[in-house]
C-alpha positions in Angstrom: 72.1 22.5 -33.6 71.1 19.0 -31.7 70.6 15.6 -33.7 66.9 14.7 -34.4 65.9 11.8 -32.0 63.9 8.7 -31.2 63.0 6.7 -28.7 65.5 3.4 -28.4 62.8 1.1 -27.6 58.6 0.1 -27.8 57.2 0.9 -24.5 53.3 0.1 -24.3 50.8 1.6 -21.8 46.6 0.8 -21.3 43.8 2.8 -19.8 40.7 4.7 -20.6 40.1 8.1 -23.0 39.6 11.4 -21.1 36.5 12.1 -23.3 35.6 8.6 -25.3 36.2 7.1 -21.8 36.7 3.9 -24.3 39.6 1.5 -23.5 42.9 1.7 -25.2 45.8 0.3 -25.6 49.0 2.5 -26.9 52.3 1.2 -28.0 55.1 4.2 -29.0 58.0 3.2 -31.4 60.9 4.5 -33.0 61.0 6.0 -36.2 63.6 7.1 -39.1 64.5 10.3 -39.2 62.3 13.3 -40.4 59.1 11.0 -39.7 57.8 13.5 -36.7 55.4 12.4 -34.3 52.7 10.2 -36.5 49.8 8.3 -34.8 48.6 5.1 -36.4 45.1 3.8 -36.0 45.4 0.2 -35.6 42.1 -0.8 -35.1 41.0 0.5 -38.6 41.5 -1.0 -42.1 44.7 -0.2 -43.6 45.9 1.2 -39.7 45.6 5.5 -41.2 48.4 7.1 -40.0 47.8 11.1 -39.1 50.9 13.3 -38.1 50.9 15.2 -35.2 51.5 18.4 -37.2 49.7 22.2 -37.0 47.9 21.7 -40.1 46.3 18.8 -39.0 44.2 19.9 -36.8 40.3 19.3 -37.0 38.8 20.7 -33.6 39.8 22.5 -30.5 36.5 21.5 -28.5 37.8 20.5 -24.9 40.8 18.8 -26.3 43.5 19.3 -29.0 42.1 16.9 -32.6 44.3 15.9 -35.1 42.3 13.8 -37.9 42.4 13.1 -42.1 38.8 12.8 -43.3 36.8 10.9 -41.0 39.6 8.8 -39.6 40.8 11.3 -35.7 42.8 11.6 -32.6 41.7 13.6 -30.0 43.3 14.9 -26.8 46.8 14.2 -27.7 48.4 17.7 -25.9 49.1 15.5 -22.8 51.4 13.3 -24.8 52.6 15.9 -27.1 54.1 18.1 -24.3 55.3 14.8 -23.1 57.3 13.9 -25.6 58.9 18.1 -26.3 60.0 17.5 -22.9 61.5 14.4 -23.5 63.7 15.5 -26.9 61.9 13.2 -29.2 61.7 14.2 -32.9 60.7 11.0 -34.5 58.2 8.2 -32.7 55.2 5.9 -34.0 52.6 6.1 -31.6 49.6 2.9 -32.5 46.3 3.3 -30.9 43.5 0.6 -31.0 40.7 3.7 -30.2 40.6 7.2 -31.4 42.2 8.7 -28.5 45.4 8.4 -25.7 45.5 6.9 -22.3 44.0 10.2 -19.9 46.7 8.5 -17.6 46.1 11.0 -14.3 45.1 13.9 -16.1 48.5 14.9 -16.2 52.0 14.6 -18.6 54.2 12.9 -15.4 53.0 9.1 -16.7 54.3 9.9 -20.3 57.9 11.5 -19.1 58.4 8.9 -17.4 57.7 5.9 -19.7 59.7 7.9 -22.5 62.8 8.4 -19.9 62.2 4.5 -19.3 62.1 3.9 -23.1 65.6 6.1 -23.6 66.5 7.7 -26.8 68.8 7.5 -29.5 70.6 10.3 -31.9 69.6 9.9 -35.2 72.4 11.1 -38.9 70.3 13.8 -39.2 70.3 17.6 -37.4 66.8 18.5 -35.9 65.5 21.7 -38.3 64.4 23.9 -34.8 61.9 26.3 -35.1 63.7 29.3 -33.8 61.2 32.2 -33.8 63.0 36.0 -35.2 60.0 38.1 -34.9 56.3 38.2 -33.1 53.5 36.0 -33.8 50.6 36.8 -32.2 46.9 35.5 -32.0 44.1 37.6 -30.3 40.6 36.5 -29.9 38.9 39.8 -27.8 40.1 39.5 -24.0 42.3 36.3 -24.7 45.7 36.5 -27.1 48.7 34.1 -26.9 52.0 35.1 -28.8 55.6 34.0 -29.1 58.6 36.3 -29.4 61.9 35.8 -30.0 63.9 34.1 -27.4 67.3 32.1 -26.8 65.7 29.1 -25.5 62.4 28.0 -24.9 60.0 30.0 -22.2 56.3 30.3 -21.3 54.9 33.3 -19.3 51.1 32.1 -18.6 48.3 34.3 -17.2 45.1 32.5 -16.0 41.6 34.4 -15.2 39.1 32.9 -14.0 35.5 34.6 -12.5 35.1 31.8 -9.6 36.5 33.2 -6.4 38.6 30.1 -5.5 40.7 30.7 -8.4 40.7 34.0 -8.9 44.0 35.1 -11.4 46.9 32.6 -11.8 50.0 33.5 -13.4 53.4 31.2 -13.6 56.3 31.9 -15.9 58.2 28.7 -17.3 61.7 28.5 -18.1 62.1 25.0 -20.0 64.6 22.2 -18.7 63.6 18.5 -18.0 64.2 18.8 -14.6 62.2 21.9 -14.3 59.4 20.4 -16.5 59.7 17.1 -14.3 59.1 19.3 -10.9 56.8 22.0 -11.8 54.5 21.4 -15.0 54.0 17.2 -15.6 52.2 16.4 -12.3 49.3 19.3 -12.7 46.0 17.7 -14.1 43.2 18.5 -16.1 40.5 20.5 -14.6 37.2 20.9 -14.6 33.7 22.7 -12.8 31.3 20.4 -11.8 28.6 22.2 -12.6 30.1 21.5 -16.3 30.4 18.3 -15.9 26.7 17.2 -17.1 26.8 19.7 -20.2 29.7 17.7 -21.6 28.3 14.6 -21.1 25.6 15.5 -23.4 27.9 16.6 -25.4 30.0 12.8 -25.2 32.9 14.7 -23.6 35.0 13.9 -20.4 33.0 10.2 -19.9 36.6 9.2 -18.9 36.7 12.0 -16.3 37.1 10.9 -12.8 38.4 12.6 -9.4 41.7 10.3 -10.0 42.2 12.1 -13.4 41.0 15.6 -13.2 40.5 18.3 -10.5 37.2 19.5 -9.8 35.8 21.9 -8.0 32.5 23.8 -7.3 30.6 26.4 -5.5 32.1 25.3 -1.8 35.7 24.5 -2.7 37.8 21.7 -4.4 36.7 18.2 -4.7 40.2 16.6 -4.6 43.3 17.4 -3.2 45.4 19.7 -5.1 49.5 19.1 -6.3 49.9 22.9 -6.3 47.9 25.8 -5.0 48.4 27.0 -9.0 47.9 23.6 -10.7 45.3 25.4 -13.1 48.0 27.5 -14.6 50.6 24.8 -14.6 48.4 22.5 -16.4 47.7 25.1 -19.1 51.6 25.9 -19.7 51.6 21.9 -20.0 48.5 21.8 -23.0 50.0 25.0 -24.9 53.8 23.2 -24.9 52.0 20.1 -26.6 49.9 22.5 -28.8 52.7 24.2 -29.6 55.0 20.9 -30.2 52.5 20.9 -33.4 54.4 23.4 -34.9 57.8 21.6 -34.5 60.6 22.5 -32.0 60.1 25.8 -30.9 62.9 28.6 -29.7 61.1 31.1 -28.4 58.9 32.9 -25.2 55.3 32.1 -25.0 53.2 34.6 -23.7 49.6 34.1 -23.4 46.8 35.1 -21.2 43.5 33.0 -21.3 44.9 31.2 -24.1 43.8 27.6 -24.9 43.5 25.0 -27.7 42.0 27.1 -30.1 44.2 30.1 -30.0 47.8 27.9 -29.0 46.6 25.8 -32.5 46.0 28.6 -34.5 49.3 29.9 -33.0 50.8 26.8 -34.4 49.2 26.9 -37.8 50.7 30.1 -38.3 54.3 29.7 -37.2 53.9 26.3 -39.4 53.0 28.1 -42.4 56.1 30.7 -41.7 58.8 27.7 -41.9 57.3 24.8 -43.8 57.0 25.6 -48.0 
């Protein structure tokens, strides 16, 4: 078993919302050990604090959202896979808005300012999550499970109607460097033809070609960082999804999976190993 960990220093970082498109500013500290991951609302009374924990979770709509009452964080999977990657157990993270820096649509940003910020072992071993039988979720033609497995794996298949996309399939094998390379530079992704329907909906008003891919009926709107960045960026939501569970040992398996099912997913292994 591996010491619990925090980051050794504040690191700050500013930008826009994916979905509020509001400006934020976010500042990640460390914390004492068995804290988790706990956002803080600073621009509220009393700064709420929420933690970034399964049962937490209030909605699934376009984004992964933690809240308590009426006081949420929403899209935080970017920076949750972020910070699984980067072997942090314990962190502050204070927001003056309701929802993280979009960044480039991607994880790469957040690695990198954690790797900047270092990390320091805590006098306390990290309680892993190490999976000894199958959980599985199914919603009709979508499922997403987790079997055992001696380190920490995610097989992901993709299908999607629209002929430029067609099915994607790319199976994981987590270290940093791997992470770094293959799965924290693919982007959010969206159809234009959506685009308008979640505006109405006062979604993805942060959404721009510098943050998300797009494509439509003739082809892709922006150049892509991998021919599969659709599936890559989907391994990279369920490991922050999942990170809501704890540290996970085991091998993900989903096909068509997203927040709704890898939460769910998340609730359930939480309920298994937290009394």
């Amino acid at each position: 078993m591996n010491k619990q960990k925090t980051i050794a220093r504040e690191i700050m970082y500013s930008g826009i919302g994916l979905h509020s498109g509001a400006e934020v500013k976010m500042k990640l500290s460390p914390a004492p050990v068995d804290t988790g991951i706990v956002f803080i609302r600073t621009d509220l009374p009393n700064k709420p604090r929420i933690k970034a924990i399964a049962s937490n979770v209030t909605s699934t709509l376009r984004a992964t959202t933690i809240g308590d009452g009426e006081i949420k964080v929403f899209t935080i999977e970017h920076l949750m896979s972020a910070l699984f990657a980067s072997d942090i157990d314990n962190c502050y993270i204070e927001l003056d808005n309701e929802e993280p820096p979009v960044v480039d649509g991607a994880s790469e940003v957040f690695v990198k300012l954690l790797s900047e910020a270092g990390s320091v072992e805590q006098d306390k071993m990290r309680q892993e999550i190490v999976i000894k039988k199958v959980y599985r979720i199914d919603d009709k033609e979508r499922f997403v499970m987790v079997v055992p497995y001696d380190g920490f794996r995610v097989s992901f298949t993709s299908l999607n109607p629209h002929p430029l996309i067609g099915t994607q399939y790319y199976d994981f094998t987590f270290d940093i460097d791997a992470y770094k390379q293959e799965i924290a530079p693919a982007r959010t992704i969206a159809y234009e033809k959506e685009v308008e329907a979640l505006h109405k909906m006062g979604l993805g008003l942060g959404g721009n070609l510098e943050n998300v891919i797009v494509y439509n009926d003739e082809g892709w709107m922006n150049k892509l960082r991998y021919a599969d960045e659709l599936v890559r960026h989907k391994i990279l939501d369920i490991i922050g999804d999942l990170r809501l569970a704890g540290v996970l040992k085991a091998h993900v398996i989903a096909v068509k999976s997203g927040h709704e099912l890898n939460t769910k997913l998340a609730k359930k292994i939480l309920a298994d190993f937290v009394k």
